[in-house]
C-alpha positions in Angstrom: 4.1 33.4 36.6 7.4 32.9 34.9 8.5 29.3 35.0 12.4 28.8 33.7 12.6 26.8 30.5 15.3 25.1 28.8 14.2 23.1 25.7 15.5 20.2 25.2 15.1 19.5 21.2 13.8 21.9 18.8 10.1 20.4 18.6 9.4 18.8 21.7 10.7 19.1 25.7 11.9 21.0 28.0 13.4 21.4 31.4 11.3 23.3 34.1 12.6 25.4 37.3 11.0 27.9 39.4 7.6 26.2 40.7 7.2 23.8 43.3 5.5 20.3 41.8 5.3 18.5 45.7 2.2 21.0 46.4 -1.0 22.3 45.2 -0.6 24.2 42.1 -2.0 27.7 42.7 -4.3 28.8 39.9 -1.5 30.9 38.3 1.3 28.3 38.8 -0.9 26.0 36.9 -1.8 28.1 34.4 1.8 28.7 32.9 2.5 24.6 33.6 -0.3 24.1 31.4 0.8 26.4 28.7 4.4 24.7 29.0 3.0 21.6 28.3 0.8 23.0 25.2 3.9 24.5 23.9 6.8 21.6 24.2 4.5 18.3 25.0 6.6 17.5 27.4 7.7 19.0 30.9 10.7 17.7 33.2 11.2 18.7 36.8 14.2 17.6 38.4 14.7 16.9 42.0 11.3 17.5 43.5 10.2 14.0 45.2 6.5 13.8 45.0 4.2 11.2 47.6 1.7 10.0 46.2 -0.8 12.7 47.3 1.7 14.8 45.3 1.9 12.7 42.4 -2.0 12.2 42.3 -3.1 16.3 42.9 -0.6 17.0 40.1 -2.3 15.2 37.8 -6.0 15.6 38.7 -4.6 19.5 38.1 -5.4 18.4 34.5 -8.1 16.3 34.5 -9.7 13.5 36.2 -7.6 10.3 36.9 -7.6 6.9 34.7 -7.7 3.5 36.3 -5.1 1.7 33.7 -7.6 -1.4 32.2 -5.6 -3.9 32.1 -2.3 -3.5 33.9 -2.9 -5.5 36.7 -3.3 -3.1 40.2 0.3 -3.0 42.1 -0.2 0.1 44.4 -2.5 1.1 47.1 -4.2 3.5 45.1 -6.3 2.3 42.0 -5.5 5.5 39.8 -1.5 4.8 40.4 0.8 2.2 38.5 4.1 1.4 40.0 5.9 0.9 36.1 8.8 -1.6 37.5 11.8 -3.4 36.0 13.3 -6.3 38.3 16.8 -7.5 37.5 16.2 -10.7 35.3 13.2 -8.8 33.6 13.7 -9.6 29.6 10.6 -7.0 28.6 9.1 -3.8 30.4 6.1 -1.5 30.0 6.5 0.9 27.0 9.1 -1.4 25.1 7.9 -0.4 21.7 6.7 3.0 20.1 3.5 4.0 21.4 0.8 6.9 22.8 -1.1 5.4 26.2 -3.6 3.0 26.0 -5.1 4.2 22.9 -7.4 1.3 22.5 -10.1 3.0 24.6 -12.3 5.1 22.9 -11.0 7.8 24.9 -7.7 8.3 25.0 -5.9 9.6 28.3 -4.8 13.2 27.2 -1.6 12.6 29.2 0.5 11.3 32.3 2.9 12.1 35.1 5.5 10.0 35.7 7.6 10.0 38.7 10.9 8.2 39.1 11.8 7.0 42.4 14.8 4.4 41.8 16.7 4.2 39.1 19.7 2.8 37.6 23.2 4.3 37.0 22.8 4.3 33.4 20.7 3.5 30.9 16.7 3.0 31.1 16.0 6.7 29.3 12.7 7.4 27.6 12.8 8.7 24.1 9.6 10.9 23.4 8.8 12.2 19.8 6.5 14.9 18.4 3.7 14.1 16.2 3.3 17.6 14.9 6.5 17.3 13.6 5.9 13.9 12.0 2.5 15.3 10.5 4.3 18.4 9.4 7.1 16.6 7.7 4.9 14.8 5.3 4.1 15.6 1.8 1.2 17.6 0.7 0.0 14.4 -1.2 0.4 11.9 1.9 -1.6 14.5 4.1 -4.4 14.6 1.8 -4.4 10.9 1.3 -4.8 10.6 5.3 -7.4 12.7 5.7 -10.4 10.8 6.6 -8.3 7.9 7.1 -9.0 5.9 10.2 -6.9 3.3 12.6 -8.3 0.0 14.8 -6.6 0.2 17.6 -6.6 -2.5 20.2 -4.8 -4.0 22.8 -4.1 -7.7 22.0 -0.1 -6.8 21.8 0.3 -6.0 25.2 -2.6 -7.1 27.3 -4.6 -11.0 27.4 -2.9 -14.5 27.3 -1.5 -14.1 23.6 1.0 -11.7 24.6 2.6 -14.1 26.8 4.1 -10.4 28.8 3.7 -12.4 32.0 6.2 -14.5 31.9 9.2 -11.6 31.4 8.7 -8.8 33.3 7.7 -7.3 36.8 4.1 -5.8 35.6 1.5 -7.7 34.9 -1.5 -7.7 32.9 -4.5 -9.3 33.0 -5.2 -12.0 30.9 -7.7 -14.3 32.6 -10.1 -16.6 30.8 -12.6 -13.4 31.2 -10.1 -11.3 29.2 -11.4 -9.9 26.4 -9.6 -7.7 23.8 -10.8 -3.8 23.6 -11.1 -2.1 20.1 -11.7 1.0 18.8 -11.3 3.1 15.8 -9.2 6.7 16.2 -8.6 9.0 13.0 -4.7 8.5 11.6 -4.2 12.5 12.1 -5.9 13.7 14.7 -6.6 17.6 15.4 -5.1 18.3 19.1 -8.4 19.6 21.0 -6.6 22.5 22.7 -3.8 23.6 20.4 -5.9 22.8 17.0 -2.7 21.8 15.6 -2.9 18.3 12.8 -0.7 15.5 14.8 -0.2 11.3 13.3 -2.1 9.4 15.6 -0.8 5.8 14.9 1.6 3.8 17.1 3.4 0.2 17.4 1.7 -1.4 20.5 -2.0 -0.4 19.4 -2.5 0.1 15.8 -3.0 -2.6 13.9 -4.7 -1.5 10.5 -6.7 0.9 8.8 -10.6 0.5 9.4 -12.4 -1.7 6.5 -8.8 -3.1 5.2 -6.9 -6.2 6.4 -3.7 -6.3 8.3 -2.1 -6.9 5.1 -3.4 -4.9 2.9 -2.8 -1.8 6.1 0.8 -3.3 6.5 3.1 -1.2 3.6 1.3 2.4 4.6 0.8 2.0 8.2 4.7 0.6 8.5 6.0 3.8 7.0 3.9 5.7 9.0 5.0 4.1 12.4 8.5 4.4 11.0 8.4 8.0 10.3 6.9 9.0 13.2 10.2 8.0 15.1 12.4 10.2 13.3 15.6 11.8 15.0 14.7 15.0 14.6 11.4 14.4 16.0 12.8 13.2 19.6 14.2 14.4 22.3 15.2 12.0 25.4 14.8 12.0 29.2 17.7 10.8 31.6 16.1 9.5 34.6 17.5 10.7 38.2 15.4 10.1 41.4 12.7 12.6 42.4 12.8 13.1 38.3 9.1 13.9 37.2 7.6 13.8 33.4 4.6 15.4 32.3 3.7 14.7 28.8 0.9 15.4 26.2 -0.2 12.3 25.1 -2.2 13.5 22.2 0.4 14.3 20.2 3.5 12.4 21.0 4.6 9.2 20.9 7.7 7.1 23.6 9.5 4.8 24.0 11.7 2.8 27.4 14.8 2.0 26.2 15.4 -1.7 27.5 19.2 -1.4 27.6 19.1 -2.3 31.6 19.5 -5.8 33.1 21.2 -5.9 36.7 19.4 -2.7 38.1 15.9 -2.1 39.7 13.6 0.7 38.5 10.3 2.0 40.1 8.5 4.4 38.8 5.2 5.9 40.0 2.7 7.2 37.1 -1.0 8.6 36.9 -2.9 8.8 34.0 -5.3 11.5 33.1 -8.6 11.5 31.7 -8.8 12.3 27.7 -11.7 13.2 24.9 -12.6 11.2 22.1 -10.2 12.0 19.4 -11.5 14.2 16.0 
């Protein structure tokens, strides 16, 4: 099947025409998705509104789907998040640089997200390529990585320290049961499909290098962070309703741009089910 592609940056995105996202993807339909998404890490269909027996068969294509642990449920269905900004909202989901919920020992190897209202302006995602950000590195940094692993955990956006509660529509749990999840990921990861070398660190989880402090982690780990969010690594996604995003999360990092006060957004997203990364 011959999908029709329009890349959107040089290293990662791209537009997608010429397959139908609101039904069952046919075994060769999927097939050359799939391959999209292996080759540009992030796919965007415009004008296809999907239910959510659309949105949910889209993404179990893939894999099987995550329940998010510890955005509090706001949908009928466990496996779907409704990712909402309120007017008045001062934060939202996915403020900061980040890959999904990478405090879990496996990561979810990517998402759909559909956008169902939107404002006029404003509230794009930025998504950058972690190939690119490995690849641009020196010969001396990438050996000095290798072998070099991250503790991630979720203490930044989920429990009663992150006060996210109190300034924004979504909600997390942060009970007197909550308890914060860690686990250790390598810093350059080897994509399980592709075998392509990506940076596997990111603002919202990663808070040092395994068997160093915070401190001692801070100098390398900050330049890291800041590199991966290069220019020329990104490409970004205006949102328009019945707008959908699939994206790798393995080897990309995004970010919502909080530029948007006055308006509503709802969004609709699935995780999918990931491997332990290597």
């Amino acid at each position: 099947m011959n999908l029709g592609i329009t890349q959107l940056s040089p290293v990662i995105g791209a537009e997608v025409n010429g397959v139908d996202i609101t039904k069952p993807l046919e075994n060769d339909a999927f097939a050359a998705v799939h391959q999209a998404l292996l080759d540009h890490i992030i796919l965007v269909f415009r004008d296809q509104p999907l239910d959510d027996d659309a949105l949910m068969a889209l993404g179990r294509r893939f894999s099987t789907l995550v329940i998010h642990p510890f955005i509090m449920p706001n949908t009928d269905r466990p496996e779907i998040v409704a990712i909402m900004r309120d007017p008045g909202d001062t934060t939202i989901v996915g403020e900061d640089w980040h890959s999904d919920t990478t405090h879990i020992a496996t990561p979810p190897m990517g998402a759909v997200l559909h956008a169902i209202d939107v404002p006029p302006r404003g509230g794009d995602t930025i998504f950058a390529s972690q190939y690119a950000a490995y690849e641009a590195l020196s010969d001396g940094m990438k050996k000095m990585l290798a072998g070099l692993n991250a503790v991630h955990d979720d203490t930044h956006v989920a429990g009663p320290k992150s006060g996210k509660n109190n300034t924004r529509a979504n909600k997390v749990r942060d009970g007197a049961n909550w308890r914060p999840t860690s686990n250790v990921h390598p810093v350059v990861r080897t994509h399980p499909e592709t075998g392509r070398k990506c940076l596997f660190v990111n603002r919202s989880y990663s808070h040092r290098f395994e068997n160093m402090t915070e401190a001692e982690s801070e100098p390398l780990l900050s330049f890291l962070l800041e590199h991966g969010n290069r220019p020329e690594f990104t490409c970004r996604v205006r949102w328009t309703p019945g707008t959908t995003v699939i994206w790798d999360n393995r080897c990309m990092k995004h970010i919502a741009v909080n530029d948007v006060t006055e308006h509503r957004r709802v969004m609709r997203r699935v995780q999918m089910t990931g491997d332990k990364p290597f």
